[in-house]
C-alpha positions as protocol buffer text, in pm:
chain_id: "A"
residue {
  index: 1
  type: UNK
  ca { x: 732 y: -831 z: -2343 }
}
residue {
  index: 2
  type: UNK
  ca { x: 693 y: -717 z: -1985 }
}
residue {
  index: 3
  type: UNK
  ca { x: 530 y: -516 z: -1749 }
}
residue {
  index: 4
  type: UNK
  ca { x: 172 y: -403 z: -1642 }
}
residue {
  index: 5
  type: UNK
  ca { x: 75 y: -716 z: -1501 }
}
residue {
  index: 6
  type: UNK
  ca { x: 60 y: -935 z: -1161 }
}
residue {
  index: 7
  type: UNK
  ca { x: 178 y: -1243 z: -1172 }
}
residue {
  index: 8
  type: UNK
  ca { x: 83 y: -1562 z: -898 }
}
residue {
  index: 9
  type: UNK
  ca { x: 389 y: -1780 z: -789 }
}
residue {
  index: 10
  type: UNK
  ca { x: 359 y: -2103 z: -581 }
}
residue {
  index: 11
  type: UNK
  ca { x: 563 y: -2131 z: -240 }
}
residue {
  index: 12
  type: UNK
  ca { x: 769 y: -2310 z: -434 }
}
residue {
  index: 13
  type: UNK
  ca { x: 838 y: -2012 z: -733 }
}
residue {
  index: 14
  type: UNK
  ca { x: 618 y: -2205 z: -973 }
}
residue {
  index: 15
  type: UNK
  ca { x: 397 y: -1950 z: -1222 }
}
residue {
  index: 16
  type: UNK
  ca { x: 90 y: -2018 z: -1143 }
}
residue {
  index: 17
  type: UNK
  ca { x: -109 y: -1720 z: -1325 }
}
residue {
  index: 18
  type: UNK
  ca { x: -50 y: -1382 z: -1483 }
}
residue {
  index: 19
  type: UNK
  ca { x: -335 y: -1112 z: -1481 }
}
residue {
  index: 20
  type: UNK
  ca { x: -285 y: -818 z: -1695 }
}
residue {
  index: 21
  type: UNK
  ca { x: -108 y: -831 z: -2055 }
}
residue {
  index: 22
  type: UNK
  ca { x: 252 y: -830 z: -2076 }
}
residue {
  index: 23
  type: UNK
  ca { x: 387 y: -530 z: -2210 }
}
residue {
  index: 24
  type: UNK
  ca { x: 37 y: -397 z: -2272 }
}
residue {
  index: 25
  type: UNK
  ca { x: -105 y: -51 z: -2070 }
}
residue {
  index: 26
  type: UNK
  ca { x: -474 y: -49 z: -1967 }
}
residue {
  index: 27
  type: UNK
  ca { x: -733 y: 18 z: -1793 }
}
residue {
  index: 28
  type: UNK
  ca { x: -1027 y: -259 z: -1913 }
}
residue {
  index: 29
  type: UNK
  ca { x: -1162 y: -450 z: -1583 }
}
residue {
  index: 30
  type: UNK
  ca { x: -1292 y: -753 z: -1848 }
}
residue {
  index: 31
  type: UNK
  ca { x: -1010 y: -811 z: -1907 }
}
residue {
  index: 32
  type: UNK
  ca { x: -817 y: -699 z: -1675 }
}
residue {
  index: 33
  type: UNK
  ca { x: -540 y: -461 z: -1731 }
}
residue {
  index: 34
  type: UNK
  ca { x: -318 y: -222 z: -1577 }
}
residue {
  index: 35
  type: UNK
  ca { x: -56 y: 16 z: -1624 }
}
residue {
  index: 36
  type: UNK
  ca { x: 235 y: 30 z: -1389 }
}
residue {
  index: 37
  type: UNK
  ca { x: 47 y: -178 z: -1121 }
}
residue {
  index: 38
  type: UNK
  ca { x: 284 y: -58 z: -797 }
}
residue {
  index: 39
  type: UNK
  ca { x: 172 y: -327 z: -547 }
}
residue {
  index: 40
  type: UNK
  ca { x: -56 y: -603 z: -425 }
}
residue {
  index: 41
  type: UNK
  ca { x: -157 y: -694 z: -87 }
}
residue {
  index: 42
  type: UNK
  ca { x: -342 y: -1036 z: 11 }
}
residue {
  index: 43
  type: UNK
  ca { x: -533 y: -1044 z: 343 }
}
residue {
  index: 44
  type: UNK
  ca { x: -608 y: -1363 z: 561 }
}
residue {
  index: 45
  type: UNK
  ca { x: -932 y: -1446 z: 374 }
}
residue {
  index: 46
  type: UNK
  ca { x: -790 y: -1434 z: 26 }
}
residue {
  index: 47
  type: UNK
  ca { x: -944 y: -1107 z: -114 }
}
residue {
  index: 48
  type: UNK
  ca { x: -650 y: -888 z: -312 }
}
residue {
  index: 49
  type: UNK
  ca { x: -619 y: -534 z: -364 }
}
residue {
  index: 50
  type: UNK
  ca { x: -414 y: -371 z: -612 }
}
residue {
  index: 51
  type: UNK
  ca { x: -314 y: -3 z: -627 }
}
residue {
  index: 52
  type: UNK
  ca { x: -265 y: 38 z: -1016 }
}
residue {
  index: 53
  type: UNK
  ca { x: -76 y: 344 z: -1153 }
}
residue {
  index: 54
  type: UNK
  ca { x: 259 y: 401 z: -1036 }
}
residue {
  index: 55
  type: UNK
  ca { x: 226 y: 680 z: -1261 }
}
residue {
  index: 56
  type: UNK
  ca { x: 86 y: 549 z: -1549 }
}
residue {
  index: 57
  type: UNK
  ca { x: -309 y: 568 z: -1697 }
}
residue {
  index: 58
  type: UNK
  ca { x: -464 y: 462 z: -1384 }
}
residue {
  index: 59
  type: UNK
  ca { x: -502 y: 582 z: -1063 }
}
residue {
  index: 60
  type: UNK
  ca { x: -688 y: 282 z: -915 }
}
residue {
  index: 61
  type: UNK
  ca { x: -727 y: 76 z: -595 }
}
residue {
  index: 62
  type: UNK
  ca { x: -924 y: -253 z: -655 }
}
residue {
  index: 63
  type: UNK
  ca { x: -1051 y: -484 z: -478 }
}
residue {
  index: 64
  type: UNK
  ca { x: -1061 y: -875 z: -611 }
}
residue {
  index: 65
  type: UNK
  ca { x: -1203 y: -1168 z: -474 }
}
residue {
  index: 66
  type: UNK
  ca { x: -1061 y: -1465 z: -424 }
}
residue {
  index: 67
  type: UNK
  ca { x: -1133 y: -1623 z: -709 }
}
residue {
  index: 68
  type: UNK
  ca { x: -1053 y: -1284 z: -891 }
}
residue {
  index: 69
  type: UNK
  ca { x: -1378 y: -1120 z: -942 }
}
residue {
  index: 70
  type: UNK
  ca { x: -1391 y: -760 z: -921 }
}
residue {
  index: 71
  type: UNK
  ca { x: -1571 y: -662 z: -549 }
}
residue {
  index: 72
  type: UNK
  ca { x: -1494 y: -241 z: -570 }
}
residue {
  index: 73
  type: UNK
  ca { x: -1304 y: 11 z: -725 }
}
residue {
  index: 74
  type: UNK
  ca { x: -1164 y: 367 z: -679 }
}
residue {
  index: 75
  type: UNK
  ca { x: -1059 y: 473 z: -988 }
}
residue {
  index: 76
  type: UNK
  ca { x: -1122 y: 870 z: -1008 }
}
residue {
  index: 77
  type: UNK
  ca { x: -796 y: 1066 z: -1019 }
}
residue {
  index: 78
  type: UNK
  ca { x: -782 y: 1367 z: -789 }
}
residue {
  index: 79
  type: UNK
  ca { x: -739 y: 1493 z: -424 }
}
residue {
  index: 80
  type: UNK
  ca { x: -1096 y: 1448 z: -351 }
}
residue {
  index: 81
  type: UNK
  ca { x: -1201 y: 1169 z: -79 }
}
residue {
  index: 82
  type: UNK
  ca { x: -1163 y: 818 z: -237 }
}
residue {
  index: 83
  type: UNK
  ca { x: -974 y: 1009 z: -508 }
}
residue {
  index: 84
  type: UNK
  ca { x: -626 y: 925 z: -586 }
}
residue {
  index: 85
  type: UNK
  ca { x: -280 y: 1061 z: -775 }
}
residue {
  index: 86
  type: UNK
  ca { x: 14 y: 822 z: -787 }
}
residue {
  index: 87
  type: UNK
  ca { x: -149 y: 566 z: -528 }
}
residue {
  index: 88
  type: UNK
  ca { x: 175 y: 351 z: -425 }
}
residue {
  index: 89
  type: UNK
  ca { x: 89 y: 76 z: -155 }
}
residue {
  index: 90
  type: UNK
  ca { x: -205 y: -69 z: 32 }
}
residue {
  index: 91
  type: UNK
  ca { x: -209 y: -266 z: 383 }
}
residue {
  index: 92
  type: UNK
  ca { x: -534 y: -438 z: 560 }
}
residue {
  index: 93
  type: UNK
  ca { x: -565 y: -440 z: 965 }
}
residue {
  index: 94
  type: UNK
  ca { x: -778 y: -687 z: 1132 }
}
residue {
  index: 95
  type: UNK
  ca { x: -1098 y: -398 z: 1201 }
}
residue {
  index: 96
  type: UNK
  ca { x: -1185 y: -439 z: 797 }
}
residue {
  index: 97
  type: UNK
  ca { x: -1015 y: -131 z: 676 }
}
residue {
  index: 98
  type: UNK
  ca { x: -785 y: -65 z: 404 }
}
residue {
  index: 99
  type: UNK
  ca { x: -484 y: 133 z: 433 }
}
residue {
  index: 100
  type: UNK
  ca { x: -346 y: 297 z: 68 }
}
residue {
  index: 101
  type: UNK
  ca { x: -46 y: 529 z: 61 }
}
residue {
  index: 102
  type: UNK
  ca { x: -175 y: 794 z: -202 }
}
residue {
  index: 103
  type: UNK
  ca { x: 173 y: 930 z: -302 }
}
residue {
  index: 104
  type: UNK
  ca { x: 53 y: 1189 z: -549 }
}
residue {
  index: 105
  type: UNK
  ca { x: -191 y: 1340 z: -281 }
}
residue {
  index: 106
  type: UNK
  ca { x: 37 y: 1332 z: 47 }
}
residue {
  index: 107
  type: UNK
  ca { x: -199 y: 1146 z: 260 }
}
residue {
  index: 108
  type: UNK
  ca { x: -294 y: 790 z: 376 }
}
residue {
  index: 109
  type: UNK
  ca { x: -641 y: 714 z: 268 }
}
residue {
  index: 110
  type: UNK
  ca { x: -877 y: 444 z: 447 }
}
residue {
  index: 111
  type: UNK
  ca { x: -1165 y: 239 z: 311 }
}
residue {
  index: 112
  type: UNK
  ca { x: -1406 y: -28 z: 469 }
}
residue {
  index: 113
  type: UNK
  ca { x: -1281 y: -333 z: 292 }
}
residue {
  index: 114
  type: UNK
  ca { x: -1646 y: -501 z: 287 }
}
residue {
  index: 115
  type: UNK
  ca { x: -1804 y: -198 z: 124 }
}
residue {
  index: 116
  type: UNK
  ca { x: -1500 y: -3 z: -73 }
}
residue {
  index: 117
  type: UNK
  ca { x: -1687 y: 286 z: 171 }
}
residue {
  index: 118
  type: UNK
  ca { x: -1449 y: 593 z: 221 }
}
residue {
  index: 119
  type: UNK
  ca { x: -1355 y: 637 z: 606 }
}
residue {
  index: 120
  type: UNK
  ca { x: -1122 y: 937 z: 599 }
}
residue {
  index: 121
  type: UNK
  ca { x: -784 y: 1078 z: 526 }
}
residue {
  index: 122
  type: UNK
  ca { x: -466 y: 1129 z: 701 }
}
residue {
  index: 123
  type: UNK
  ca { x: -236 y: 1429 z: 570 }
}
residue {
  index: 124
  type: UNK
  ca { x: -130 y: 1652 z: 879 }
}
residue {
  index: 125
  type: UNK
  ca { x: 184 y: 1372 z: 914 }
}
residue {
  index: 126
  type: UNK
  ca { x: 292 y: 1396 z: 566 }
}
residue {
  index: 127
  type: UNK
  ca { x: 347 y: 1760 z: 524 }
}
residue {
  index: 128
  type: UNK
  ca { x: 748 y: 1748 z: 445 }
}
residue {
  index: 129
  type: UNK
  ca { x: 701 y: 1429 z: 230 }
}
residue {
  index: 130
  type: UNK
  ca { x: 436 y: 1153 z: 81 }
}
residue {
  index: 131
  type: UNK
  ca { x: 400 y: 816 z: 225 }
}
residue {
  index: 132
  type: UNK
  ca { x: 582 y: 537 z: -14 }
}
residue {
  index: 133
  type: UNK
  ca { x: 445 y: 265 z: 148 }
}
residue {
  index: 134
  type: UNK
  ca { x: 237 y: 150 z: 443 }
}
residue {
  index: 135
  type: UNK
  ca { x: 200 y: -173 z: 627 }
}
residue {
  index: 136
  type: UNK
  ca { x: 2 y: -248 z: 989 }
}
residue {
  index: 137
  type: UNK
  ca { x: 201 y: -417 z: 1277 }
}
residue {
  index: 138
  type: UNK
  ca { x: 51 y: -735 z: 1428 }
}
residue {
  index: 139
  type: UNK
  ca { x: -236 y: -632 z: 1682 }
}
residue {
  index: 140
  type: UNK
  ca { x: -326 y: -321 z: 1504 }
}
residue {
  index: 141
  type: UNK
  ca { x: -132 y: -97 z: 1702 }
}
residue {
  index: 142
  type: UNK
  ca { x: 76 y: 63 z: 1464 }
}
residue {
  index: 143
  type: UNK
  ca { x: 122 y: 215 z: 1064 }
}
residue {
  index: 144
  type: UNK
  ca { x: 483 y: 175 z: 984 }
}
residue {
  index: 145
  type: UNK
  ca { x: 504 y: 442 z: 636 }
}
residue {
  index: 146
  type: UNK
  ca { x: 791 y: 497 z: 447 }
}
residue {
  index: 147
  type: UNK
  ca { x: 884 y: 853 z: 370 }
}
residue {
  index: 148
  type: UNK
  ca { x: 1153 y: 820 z: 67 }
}
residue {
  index: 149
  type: UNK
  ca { x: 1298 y: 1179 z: 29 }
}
residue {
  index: 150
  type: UNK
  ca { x: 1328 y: 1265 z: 392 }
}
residue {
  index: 151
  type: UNK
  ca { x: 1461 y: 909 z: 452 }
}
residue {
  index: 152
  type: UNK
  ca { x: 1238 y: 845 z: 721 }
}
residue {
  index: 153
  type: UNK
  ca { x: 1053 y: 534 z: 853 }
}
residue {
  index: 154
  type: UNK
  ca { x: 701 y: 681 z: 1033 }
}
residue {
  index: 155
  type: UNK
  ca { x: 537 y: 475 z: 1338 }
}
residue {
  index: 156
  type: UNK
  ca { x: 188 y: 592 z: 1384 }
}
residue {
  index: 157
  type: UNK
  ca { x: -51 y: 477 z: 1629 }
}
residue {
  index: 158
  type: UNK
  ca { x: -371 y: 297 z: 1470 }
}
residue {
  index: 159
  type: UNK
  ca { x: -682 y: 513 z: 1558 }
}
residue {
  index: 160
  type: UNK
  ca { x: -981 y: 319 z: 1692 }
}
residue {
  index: 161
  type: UNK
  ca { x: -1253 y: 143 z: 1471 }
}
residue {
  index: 162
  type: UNK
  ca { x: -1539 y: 459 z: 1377 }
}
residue {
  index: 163
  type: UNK
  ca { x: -1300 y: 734 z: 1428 }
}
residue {
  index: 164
  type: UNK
  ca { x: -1040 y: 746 z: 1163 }
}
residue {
  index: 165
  type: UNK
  ca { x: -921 y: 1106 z: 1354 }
}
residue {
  index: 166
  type: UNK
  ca { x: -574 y: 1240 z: 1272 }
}
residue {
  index: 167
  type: UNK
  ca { x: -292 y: 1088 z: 1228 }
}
residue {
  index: 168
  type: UNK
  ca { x: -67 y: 1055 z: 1562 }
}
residue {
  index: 169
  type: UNK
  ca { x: 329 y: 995 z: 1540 }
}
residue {
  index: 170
  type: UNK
  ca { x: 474 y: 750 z: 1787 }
}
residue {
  index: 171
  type: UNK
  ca { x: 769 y: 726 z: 1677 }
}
residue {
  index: 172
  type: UNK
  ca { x: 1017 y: 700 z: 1361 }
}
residue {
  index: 173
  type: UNK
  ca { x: 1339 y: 606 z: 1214 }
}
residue {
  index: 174
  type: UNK
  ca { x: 1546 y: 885 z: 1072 }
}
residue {
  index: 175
  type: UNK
  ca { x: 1791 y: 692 z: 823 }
}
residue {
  index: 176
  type: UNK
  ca { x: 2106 y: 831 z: 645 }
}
residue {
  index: 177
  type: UNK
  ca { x: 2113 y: 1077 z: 363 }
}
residue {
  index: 178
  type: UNK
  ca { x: 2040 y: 931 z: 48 }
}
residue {
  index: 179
  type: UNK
  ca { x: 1901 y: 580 z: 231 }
}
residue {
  index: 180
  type: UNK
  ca { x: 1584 y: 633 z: 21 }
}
residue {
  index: 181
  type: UNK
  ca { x: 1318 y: 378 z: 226 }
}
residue {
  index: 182
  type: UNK
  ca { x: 1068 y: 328 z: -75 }
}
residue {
  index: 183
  type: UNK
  ca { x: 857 y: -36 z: 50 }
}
residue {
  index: 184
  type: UNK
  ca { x: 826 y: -160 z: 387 }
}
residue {
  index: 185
  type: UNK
  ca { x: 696 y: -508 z: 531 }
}
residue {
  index: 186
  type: UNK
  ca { x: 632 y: -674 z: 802 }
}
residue {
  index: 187
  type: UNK
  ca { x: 647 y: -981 z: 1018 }
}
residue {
  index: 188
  type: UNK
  ca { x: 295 y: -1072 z: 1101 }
}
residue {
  index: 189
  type: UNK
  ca { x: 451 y: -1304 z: 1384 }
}
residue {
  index: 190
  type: UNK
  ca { x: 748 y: -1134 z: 1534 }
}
residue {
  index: 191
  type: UNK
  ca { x: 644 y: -793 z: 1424 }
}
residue {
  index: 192
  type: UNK
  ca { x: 967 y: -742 z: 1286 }
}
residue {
  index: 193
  type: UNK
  ca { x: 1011 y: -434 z: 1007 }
}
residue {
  index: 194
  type: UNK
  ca { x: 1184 y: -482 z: 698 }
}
residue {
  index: 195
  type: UNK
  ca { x: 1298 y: -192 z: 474 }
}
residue {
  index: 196
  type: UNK
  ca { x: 1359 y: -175 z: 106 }
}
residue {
  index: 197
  type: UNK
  ca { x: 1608 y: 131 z: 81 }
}
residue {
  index: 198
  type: UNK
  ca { x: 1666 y: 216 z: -327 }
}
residue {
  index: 199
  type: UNK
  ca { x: 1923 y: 463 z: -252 }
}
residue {
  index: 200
  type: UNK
  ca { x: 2150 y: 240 z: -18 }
}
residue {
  index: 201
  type: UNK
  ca { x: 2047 y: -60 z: -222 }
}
residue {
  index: 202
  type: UNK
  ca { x: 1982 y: -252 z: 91 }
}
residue {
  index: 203
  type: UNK
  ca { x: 1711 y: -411 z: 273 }
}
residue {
  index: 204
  type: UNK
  ca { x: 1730 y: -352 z: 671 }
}
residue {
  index: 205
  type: UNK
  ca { x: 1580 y: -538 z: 929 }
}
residue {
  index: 206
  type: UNK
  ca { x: 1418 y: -363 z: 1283 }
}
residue {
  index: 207
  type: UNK
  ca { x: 1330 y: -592 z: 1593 }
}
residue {
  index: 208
  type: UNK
  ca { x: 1038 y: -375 z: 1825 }
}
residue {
  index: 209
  type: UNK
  ca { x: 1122 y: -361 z: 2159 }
}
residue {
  index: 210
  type: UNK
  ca { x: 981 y: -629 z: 2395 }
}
């Protein structure tokens, strides 16, 4: 059985825990389960957030501790604010805020990771396509999205802390027909962007400019 579940390696690529049960679709939060959990992002202090239904049951952004006790959910399905449809990938920056790519929806949502508080929505820079996946460049200066049908890597500038505004394009990377960015990281060092293209079955690195 597999599936539904996050799963804790050491450095080393030793299992070191599994939450969620194998091959088994939920949505209980004692114990926790998921369905089609789409990705999990740890920031600097040890708290984890989850974005849990890759089109599955849930629609669900969570919130753990370190030692893995729930701290917030969003769980409500819908284009509401804090609502979510298909939510895809989350990203911290260093002002406390969370950054989720809410696929179904079109938009990039933001939350006060503290409180699970609702900040605002971005959608005027995903009109042609959704965001696939969002991470924030070191220094806060910039959302790198992936756009997967348009084949399109999105720079946007980071607004200020209290004014989540509209989203501002700075610049982006058309790719190739049938490229088909779907994840994004990046280097919290060199700032360097790495891109996981599904249709090109590649992963390509970009160095900024210095």
């Amino acid at each position: 059985k597999f599936g539904h579940t996050i799963k804790q390696y050491s450095p080393s690529g030793k299992l070191i825990q599994v939450l969620g049960t194998a091959g088994k679709a939920g949505s209980s939060l004692n114990p926790l389960q998921f369905d089609q959990p789409a990705e999990v992002f740890v920031d600097t202090g040890g708290g984890m957030y989850i974005v849990d239904g890759d089109g599955g049951l849930n629609n669900r952004l969570l919130k753990l501790s370190k030692g893995l006790e729930l701290v917030w959910m969003h769980g409500e399905k819908g284009g509401g604010p804090a609502q979510l449809y298909i939510p895809h990938s989350v990203a911290t920056d260093s002002f406390g805020r969370v950054w989720v790519a809410d696929r179904g929806n079109k938009r990039i949502q933001a939350f006060d990771s503290t409180s699970g508080e609702w900040l605002g929505s971005w959608s005027s820079c995903f009109t042609e396509d959704a965001p696939y996946s969002v991470r924030v460049t070191p220094g806060n200066k910039f959302l790198i999205v992936a756009q997967l049908n348009i084949n399109r890597v999105s720079i946007l500038h980071v607004p200020p802390v209290g004014d989540i505004r509209d989203c501002r394009i700075a610049s982006m990377i058309q790719l190739a027909d049938e490229i088909k960015p779907h994840l994004v990281d990046v280097n919290e060092k060199t700032g360097a962007v790495y891109v996981a293209e599904i249709g090109a079955q590649q992963a390509q690195k970009y160095i900024p400019y210095s």
